[in-house]
N, CA, C and O atoms as a CHARMM CRD file, in Angstrom:
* protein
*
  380
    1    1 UNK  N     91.69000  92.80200 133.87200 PROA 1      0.00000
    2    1 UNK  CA    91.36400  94.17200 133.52300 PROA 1      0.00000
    3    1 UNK  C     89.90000  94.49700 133.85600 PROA 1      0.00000
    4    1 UNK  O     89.69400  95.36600 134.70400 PROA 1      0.00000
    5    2 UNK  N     88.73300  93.79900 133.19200 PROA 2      0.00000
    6    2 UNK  CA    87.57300  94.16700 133.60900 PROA 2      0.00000
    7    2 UNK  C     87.12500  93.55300 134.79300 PROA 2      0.00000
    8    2 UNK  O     85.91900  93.79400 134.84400 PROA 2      0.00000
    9    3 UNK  N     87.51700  92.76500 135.95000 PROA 3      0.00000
   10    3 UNK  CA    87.76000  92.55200 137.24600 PROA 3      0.00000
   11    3 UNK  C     88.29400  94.34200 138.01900 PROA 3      0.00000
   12    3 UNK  O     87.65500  95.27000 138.51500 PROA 3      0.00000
   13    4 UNK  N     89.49500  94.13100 137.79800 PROA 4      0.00000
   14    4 UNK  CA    90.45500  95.22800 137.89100 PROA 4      0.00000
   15    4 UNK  C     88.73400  96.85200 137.83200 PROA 4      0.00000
   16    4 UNK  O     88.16600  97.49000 138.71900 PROA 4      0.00000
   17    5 UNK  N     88.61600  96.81200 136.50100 PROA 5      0.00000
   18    5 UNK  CA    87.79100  98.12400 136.51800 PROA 5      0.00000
   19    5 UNK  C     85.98500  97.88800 137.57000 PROA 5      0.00000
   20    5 UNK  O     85.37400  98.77900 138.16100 PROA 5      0.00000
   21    6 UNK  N     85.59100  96.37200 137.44500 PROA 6      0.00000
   22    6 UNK  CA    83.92700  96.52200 138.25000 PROA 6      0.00000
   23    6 UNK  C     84.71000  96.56500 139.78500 PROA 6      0.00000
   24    6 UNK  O     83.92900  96.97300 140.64500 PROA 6      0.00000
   25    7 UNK  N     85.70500  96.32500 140.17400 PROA 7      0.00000
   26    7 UNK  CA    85.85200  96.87600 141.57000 PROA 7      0.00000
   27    7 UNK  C     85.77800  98.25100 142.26600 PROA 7      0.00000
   28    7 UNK  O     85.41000  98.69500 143.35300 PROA 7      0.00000
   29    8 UNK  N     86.33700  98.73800 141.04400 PROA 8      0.00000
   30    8 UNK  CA    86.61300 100.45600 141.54800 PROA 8      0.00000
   31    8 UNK  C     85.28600 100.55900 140.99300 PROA 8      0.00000
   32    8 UNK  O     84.49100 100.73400 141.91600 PROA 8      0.00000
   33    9 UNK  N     84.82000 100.53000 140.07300 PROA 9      0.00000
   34    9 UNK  CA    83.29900 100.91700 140.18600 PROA 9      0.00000
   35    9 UNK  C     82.29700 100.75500 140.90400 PROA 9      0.00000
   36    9 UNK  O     81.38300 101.56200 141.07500 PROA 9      0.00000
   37   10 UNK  N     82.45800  99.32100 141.52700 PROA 10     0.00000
   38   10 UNK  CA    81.54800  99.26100 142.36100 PROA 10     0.00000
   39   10 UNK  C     81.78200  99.79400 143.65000 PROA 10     0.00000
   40   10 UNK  O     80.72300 100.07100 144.21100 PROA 10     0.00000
   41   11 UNK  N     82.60900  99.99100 144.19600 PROA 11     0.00000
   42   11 UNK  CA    83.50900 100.49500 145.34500 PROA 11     0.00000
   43   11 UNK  C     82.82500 101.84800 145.20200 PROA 11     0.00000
   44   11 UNK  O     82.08400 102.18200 146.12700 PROA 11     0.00000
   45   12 UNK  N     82.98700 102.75400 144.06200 PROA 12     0.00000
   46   12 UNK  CA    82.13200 103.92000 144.00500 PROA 12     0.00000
   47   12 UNK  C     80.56600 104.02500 144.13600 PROA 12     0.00000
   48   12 UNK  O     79.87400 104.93100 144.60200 PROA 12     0.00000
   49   13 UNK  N     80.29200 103.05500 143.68800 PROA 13     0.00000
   50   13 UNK  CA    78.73600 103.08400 143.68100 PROA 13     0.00000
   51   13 UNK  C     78.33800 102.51600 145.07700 PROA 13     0.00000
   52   13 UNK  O     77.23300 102.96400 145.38200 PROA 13     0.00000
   53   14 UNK  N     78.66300 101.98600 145.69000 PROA 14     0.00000
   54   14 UNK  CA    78.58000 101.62400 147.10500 PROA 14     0.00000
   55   14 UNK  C     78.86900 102.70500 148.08900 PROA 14     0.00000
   56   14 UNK  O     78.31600 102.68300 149.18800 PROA 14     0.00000
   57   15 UNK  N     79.78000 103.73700 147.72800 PROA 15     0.00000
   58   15 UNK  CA    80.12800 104.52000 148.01200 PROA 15     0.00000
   59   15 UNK  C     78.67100 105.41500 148.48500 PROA 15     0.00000
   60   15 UNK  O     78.08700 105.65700 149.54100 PROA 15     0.00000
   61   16 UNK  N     78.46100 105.77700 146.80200 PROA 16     0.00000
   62   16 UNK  CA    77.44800 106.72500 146.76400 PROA 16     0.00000
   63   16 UNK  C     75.84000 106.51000 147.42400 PROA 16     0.00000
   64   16 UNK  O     75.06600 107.26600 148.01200 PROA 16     0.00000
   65   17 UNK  N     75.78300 104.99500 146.97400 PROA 17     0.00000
   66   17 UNK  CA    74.61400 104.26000 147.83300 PROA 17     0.00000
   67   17 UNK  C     74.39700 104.25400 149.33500 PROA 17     0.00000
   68   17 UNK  O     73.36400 104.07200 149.97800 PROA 17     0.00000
   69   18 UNK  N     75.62500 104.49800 149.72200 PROA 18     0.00000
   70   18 UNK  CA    75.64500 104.85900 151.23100 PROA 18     0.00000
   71   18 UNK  C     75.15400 105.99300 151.96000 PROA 18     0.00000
   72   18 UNK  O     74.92300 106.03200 153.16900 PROA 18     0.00000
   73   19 UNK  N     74.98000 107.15600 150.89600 PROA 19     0.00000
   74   19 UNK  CA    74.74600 107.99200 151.05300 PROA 19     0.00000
   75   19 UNK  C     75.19100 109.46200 152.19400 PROA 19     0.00000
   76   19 UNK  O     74.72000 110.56100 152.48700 PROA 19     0.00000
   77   20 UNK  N     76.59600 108.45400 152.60300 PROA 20     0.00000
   78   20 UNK  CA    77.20000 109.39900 153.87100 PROA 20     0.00000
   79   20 UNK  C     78.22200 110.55000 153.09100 PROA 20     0.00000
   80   20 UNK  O     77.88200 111.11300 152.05100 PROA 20     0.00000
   81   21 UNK  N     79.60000 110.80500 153.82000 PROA 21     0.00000
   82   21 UNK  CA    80.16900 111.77000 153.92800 PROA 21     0.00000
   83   21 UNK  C     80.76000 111.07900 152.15700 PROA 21     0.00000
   84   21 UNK  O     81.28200 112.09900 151.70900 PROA 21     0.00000
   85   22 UNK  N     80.85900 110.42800 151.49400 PROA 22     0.00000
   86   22 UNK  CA    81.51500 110.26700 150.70400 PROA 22     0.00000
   87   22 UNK  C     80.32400 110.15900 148.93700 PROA 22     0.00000
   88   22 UNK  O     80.73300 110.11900 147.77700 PROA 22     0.00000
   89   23 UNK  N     79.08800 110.14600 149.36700 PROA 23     0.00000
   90   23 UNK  CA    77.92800 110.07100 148.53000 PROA 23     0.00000
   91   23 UNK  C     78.53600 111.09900 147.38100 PROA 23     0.00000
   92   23 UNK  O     79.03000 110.55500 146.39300 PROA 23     0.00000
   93   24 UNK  N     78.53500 112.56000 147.44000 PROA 24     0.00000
   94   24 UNK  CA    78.55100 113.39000 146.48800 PROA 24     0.00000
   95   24 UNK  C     80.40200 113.57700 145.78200 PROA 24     0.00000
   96   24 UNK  O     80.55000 114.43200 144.90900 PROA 24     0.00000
   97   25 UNK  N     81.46700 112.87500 146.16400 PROA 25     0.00000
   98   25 UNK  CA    82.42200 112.48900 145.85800 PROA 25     0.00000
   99   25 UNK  C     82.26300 111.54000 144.63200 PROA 25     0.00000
  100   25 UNK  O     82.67100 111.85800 143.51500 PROA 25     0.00000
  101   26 UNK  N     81.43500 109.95000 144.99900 PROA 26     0.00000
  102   26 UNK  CA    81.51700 108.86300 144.59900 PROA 26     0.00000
  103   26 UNK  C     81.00900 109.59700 142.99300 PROA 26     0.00000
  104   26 UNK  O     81.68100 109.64100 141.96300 PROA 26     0.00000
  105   27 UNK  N     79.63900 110.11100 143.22100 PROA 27     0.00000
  106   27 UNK  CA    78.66800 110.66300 142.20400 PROA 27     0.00000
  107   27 UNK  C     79.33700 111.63500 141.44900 PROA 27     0.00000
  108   27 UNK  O     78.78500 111.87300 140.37500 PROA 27     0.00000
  109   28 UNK  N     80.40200 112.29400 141.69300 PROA 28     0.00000
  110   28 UNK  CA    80.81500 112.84800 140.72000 PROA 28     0.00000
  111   28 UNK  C     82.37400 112.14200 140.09700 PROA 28     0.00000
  112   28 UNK  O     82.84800 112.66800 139.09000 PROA 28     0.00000
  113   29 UNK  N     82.89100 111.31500 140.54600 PROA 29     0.00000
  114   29 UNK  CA    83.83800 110.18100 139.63300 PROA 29     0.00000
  115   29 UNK  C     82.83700 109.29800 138.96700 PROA 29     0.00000
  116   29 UNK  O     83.28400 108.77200 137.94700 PROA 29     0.00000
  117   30 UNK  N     81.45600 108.95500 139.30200 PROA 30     0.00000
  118   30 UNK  CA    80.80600 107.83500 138.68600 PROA 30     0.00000
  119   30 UNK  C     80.28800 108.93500 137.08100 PROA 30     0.00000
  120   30 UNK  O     80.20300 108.61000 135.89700 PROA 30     0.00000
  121   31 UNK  N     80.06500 110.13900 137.71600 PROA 31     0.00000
  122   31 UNK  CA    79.10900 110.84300 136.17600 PROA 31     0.00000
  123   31 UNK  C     79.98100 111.87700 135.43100 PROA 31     0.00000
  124   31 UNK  O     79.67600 112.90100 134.81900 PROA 31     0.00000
  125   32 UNK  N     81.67900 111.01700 135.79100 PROA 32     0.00000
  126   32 UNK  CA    82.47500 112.20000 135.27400 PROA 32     0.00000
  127   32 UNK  C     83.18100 111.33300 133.87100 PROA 32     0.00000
  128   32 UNK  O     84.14900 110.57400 133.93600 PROA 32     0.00000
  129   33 UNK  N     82.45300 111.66400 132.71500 PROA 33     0.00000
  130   33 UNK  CA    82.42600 110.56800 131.50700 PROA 33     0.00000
  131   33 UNK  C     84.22500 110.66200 130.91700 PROA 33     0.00000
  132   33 UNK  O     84.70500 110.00500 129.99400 PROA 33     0.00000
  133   34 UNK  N     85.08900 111.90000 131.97100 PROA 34     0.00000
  134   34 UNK  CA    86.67000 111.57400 131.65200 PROA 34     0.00000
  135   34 UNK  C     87.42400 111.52500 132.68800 PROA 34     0.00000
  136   34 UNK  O     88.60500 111.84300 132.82600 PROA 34     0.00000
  137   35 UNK  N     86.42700 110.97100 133.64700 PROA 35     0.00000
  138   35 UNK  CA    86.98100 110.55300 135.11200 PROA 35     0.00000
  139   35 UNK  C     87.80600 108.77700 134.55500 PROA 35     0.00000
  140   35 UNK  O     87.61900 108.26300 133.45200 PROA 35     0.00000
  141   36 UNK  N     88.59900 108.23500 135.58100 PROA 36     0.00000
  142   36 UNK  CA    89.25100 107.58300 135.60200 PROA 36     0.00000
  143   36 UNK  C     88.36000 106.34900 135.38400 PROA 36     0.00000
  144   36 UNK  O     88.54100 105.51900 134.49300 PROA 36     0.00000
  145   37 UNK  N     87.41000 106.32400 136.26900 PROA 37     0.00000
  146   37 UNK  CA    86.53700 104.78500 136.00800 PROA 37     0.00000
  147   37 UNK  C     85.90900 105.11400 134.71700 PROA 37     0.00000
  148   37 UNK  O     85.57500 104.06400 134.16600 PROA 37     0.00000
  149   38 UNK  N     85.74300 105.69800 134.32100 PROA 38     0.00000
  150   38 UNK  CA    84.63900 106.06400 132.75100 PROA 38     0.00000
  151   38 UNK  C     85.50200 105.86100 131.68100 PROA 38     0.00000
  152   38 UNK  O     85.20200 105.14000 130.73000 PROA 38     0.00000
  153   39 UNK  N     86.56300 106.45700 131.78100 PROA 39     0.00000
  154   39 UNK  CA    87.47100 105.88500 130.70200 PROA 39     0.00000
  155   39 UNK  C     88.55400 105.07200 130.81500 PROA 39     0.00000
  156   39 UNK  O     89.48700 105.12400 130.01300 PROA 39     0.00000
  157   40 UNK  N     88.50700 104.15300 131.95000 PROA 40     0.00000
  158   40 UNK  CA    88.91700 102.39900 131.65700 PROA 40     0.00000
  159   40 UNK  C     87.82200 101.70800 131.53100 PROA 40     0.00000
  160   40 UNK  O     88.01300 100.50200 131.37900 PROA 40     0.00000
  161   41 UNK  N     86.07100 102.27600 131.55000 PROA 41     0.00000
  162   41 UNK  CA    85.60500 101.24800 131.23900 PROA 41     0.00000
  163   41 UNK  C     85.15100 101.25300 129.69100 PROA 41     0.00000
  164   41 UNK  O     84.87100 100.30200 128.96200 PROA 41     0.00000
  165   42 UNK  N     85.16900 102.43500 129.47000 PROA 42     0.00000
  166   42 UNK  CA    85.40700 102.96800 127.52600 PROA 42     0.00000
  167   42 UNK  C     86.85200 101.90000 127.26300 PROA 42     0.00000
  168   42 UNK  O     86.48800 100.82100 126.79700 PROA 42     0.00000
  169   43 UNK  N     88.11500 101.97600 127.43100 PROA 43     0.00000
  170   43 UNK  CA    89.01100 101.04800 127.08500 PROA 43     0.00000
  171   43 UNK  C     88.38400  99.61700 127.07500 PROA 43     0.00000
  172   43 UNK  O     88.31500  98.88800 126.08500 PROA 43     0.00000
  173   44 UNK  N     88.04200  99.39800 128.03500 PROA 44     0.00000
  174   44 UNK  CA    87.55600  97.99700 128.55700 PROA 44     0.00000
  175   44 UNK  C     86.18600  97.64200 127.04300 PROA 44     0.00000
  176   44 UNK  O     86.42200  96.75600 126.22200 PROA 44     0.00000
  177   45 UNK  N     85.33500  98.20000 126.99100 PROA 45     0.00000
  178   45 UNK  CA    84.45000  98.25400 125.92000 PROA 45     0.00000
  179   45 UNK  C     84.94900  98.32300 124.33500 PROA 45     0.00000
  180   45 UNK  O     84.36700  97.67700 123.46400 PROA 45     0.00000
  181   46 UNK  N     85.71700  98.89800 124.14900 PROA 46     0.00000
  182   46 UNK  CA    86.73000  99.28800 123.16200 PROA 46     0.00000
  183   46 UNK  C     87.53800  97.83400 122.58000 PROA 46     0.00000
  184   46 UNK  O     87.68300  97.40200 121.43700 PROA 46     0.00000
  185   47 UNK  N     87.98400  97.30800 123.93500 PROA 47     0.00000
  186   47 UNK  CA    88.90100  96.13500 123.24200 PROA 47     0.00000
  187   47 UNK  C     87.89000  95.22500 123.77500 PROA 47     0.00000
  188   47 UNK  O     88.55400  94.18900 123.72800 PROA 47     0.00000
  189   48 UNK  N     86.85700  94.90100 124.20800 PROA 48     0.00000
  190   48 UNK  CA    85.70200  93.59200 124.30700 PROA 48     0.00000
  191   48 UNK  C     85.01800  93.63100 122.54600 PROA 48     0.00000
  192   48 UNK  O     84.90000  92.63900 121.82800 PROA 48     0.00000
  193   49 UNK  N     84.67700  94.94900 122.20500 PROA 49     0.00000
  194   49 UNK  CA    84.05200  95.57300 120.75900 PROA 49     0.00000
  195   49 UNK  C     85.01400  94.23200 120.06800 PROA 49     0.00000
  196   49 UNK  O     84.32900  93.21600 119.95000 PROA 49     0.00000
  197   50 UNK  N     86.32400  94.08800 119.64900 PROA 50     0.00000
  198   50 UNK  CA    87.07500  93.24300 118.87800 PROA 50     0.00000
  199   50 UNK  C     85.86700  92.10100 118.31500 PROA 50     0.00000
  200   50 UNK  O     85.48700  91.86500 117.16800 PROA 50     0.00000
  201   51 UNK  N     85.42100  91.47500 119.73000 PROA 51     0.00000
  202   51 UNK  CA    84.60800  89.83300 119.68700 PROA 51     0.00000
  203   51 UNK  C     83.59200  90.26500 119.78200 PROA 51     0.00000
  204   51 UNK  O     82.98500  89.93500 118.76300 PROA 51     0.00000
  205   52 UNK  N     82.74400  91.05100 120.63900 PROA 52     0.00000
  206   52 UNK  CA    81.60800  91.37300 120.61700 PROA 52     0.00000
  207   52 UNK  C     81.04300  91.95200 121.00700 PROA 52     0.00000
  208   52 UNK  O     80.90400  91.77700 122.21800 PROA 52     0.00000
  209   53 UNK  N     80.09600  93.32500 120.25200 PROA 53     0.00000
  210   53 UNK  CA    79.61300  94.46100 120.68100 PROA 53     0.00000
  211   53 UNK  C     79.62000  94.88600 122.17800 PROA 53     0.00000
  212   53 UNK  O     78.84100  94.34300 122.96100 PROA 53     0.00000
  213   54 UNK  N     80.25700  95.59200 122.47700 PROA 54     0.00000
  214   54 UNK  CA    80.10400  96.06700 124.31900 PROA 54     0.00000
  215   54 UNK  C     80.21000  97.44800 124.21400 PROA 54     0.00000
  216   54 UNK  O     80.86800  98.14300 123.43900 PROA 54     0.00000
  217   55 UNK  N     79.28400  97.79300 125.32300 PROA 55     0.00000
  218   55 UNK  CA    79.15800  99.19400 125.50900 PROA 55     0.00000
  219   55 UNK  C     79.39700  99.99500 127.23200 PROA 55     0.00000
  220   55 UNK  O     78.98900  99.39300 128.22600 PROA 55     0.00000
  221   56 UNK  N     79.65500 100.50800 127.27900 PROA 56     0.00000
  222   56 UNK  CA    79.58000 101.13200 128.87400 PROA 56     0.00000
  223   56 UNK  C     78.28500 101.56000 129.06700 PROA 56     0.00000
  224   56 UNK  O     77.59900 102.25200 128.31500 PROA 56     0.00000
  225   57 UNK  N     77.90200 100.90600 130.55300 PROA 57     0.00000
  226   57 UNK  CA    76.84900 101.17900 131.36000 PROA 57     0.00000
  227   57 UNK  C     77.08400 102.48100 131.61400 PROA 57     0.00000
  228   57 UNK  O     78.11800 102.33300 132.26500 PROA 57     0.00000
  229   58 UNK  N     76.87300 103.85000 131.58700 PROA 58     0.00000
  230   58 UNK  CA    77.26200 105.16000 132.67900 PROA 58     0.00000
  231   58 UNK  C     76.42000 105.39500 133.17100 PROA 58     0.00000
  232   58 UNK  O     75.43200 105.71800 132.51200 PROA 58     0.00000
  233   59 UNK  N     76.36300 105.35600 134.61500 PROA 59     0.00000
  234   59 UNK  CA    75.79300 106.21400 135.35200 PROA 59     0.00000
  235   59 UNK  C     75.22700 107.31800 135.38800 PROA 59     0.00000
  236   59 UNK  O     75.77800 108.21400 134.74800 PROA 59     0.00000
  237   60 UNK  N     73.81700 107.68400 136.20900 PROA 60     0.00000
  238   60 UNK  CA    73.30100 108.79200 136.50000 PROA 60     0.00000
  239   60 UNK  C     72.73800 108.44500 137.40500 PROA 60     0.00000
  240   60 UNK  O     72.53500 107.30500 137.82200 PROA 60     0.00000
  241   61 UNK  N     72.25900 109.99800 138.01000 PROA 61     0.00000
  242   61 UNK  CA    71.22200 109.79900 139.45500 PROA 61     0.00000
  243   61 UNK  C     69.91100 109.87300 138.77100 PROA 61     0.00000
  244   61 UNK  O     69.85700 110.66600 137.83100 PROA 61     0.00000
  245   62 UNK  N     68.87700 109.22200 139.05200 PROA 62     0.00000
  246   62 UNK  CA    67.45500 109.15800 138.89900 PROA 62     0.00000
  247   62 UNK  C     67.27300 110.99800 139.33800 PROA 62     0.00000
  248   62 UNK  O     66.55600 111.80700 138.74800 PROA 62     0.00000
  249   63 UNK  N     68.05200 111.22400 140.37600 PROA 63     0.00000
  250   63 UNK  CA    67.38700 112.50700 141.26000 PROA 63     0.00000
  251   63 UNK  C     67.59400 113.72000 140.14300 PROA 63     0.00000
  252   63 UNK  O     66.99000 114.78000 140.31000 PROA 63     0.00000
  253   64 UNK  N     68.42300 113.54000 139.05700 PROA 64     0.00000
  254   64 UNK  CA    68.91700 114.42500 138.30400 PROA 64     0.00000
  255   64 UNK  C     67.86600 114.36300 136.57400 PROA 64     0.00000
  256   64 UNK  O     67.97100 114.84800 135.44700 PROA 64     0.00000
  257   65 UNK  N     67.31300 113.83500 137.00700 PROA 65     0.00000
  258   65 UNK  CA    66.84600 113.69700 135.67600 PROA 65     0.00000
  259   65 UNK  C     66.77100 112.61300 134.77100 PROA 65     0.00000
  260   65 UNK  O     67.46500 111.75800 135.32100 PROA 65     0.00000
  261   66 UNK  N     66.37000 112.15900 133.77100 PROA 66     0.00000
  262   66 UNK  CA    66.31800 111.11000 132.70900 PROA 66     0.00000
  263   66 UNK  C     67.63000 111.85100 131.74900 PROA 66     0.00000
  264   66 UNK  O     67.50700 113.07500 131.70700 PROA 66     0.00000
  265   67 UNK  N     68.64000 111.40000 131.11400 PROA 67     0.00000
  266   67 UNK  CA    69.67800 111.71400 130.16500 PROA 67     0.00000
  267   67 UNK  C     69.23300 111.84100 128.88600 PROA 67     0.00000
  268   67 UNK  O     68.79800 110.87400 128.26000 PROA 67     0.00000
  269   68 UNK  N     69.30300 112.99000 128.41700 PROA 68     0.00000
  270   68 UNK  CA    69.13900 112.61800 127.01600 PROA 68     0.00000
  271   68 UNK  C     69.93200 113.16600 125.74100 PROA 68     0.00000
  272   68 UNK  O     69.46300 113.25300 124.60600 PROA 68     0.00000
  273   69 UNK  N     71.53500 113.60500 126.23900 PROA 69     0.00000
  274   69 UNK  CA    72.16300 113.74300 125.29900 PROA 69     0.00000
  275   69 UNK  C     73.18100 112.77000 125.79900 PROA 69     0.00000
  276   69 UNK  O     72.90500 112.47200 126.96100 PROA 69     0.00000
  277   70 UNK  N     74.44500 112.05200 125.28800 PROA 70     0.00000
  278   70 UNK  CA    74.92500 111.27200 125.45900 PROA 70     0.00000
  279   70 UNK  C     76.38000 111.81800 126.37800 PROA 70     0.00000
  280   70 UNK  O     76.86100 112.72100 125.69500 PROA 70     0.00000
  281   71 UNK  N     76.95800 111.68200 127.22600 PROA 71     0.00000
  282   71 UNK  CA    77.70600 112.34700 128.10100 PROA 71     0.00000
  283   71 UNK  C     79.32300 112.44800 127.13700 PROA 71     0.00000
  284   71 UNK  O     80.28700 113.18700 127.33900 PROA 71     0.00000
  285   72 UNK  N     79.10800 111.37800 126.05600 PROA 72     0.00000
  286   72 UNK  CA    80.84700 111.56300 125.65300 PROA 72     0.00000
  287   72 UNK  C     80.01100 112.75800 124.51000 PROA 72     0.00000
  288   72 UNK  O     79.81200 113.87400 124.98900 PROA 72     0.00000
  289   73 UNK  N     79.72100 112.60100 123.59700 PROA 73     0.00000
  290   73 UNK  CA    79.67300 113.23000 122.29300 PROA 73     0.00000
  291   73 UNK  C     78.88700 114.42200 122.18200 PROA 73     0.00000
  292   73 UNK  O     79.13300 115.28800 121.34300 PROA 73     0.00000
  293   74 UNK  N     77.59000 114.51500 123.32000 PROA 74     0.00000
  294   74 UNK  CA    76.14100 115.53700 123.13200 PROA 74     0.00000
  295   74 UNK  C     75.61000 115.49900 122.26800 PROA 74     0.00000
  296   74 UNK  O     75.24500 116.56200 121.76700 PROA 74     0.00000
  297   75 UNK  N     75.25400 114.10600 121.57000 PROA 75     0.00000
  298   75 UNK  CA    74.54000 114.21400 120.49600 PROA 75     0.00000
  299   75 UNK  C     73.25300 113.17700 121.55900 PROA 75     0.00000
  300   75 UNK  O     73.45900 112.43600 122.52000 PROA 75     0.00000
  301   76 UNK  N     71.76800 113.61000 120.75300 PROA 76     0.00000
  302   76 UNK  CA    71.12000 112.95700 121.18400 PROA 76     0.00000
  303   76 UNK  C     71.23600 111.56100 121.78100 PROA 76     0.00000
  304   76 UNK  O     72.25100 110.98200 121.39600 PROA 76     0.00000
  305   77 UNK  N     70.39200 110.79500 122.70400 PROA 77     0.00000
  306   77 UNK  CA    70.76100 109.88400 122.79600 PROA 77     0.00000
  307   77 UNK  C     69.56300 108.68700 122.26000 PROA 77     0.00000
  308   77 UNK  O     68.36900 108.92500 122.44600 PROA 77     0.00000
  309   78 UNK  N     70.00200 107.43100 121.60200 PROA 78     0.00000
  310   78 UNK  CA    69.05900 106.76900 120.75600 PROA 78     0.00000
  311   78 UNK  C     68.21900 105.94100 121.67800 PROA 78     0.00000
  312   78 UNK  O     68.63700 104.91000 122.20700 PROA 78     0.00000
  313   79 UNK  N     66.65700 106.57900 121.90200 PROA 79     0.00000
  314   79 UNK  CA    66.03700 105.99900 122.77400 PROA 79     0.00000
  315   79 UNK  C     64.85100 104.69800 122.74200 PROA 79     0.00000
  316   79 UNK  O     63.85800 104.42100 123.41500 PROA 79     0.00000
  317   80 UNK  N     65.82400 103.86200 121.12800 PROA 80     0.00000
  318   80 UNK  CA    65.70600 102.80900 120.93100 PROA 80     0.00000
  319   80 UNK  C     66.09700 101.68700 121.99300 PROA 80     0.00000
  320   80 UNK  O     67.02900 101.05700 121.49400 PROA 80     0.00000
  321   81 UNK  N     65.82300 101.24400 123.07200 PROA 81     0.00000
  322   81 UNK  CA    67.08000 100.33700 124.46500 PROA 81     0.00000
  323   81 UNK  C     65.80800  99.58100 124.62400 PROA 81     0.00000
  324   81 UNK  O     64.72300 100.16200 124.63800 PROA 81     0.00000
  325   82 UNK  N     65.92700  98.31600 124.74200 PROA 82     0.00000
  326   82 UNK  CA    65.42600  97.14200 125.25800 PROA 82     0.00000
  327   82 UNK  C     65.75000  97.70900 127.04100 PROA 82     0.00000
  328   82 UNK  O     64.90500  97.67400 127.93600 PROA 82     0.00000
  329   83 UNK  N     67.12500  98.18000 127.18000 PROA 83     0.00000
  330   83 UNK  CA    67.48300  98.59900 129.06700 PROA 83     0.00000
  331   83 UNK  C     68.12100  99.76500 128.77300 PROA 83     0.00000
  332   83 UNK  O     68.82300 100.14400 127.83500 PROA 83     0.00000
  333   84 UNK  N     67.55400 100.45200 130.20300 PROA 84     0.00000
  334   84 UNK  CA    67.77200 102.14500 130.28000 PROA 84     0.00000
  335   84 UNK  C     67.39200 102.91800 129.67400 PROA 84     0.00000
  336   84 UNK  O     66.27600 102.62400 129.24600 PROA 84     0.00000
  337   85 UNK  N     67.93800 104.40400 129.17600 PROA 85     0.00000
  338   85 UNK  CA    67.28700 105.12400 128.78300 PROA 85     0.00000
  339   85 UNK  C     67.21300 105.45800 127.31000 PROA 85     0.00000
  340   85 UNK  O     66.27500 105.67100 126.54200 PROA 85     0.00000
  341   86 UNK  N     68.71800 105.42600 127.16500 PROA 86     0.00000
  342   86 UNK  CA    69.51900 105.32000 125.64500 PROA 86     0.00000
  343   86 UNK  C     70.95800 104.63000 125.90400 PROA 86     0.00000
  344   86 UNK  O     71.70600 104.18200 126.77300 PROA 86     0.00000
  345   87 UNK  N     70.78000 104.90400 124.31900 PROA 87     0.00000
  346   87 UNK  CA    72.63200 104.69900 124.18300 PROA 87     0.00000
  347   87 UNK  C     72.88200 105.61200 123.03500 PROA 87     0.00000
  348   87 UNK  O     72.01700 106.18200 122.37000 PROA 87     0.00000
  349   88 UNK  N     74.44800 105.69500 122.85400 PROA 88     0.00000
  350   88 UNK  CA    75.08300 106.01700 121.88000 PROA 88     0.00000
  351   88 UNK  C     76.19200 105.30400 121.32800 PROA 88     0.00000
  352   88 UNK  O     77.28400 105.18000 121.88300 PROA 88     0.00000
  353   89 UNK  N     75.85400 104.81800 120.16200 PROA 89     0.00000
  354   89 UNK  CA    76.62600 103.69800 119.50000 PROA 89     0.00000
  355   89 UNK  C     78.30200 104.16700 119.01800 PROA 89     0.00000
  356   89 UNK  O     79.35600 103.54600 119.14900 PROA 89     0.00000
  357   90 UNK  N     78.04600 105.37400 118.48500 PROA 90     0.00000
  358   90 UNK  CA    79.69000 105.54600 118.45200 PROA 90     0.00000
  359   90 UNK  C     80.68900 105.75500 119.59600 PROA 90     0.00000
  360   90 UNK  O     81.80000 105.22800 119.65800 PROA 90     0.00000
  361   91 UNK  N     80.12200 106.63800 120.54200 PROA 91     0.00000
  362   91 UNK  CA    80.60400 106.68200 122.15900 PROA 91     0.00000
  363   91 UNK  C     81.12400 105.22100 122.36000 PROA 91     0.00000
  364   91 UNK  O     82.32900 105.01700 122.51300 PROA 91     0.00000
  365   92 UNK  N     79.90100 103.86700 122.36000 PROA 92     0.00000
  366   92 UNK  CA    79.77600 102.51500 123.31500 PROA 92     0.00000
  367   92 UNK  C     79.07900 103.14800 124.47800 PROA 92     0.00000
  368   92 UNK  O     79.53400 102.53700 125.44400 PROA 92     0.00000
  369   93 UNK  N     78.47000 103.78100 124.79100 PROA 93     0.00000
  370   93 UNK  CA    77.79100 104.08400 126.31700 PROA 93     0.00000
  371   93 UNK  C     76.18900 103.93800 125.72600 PROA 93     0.00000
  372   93 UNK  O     75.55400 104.18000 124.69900 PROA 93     0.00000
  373   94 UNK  N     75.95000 103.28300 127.31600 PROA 94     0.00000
  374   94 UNK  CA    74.59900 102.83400 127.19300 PROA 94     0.00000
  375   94 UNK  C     74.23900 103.64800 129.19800 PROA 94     0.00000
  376   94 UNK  O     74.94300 103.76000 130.20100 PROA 94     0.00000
  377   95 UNK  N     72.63600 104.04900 128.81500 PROA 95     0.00000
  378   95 UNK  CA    72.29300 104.62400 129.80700 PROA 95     0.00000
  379   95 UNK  C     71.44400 103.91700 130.16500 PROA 95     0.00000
  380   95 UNK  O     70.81900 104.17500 131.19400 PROA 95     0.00000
């Protein structure tokens, strides 16, 4: 399963890193928080949570800004992070 989901993710992000005819496609399945990869990797986080705390990485473009409400809920985002920008603990997404 989480094999199964870092392929298609990364497949997108490679995508977008490429920056060709498929860049602004990839970027909007990667920052679409009820796009298909965002919520198998919320599932995926969801049932890892059981054993031990996991959260989803989500994506953004640097070019767009720093995030600072949380993409599932819009509540601030807690810009307590050892990595990235925030997170939001009830979501599981980490920026």
């Amino acid at each position: 399963m989480v094999a199964s989901w870092f392929s298609v993710e990364s497949a997108l992000y490679g995508l977008w890193l490429d920056s060709g005819d498929y860049e602004q496609y990839a970027k909007q399945q990667l920052i679409d928080i009820e796009g298909q990869v965002n919520r198998d990797g919320l599932e995926i986080a969801e049932i890892l949570s059981s054993k031990i705390p996991t959260k989803l990485w989500v994506f953004y473009d640097t070019d767009d800004g720093v995030p600072v409400a949380c993409p599932g809920c819009g509540k601030p985002l807690d810009e307590d992070v050892d990595w990235g920008t925030g997170k939001c603990e009830s979501c599981r997404i980490q920026m």
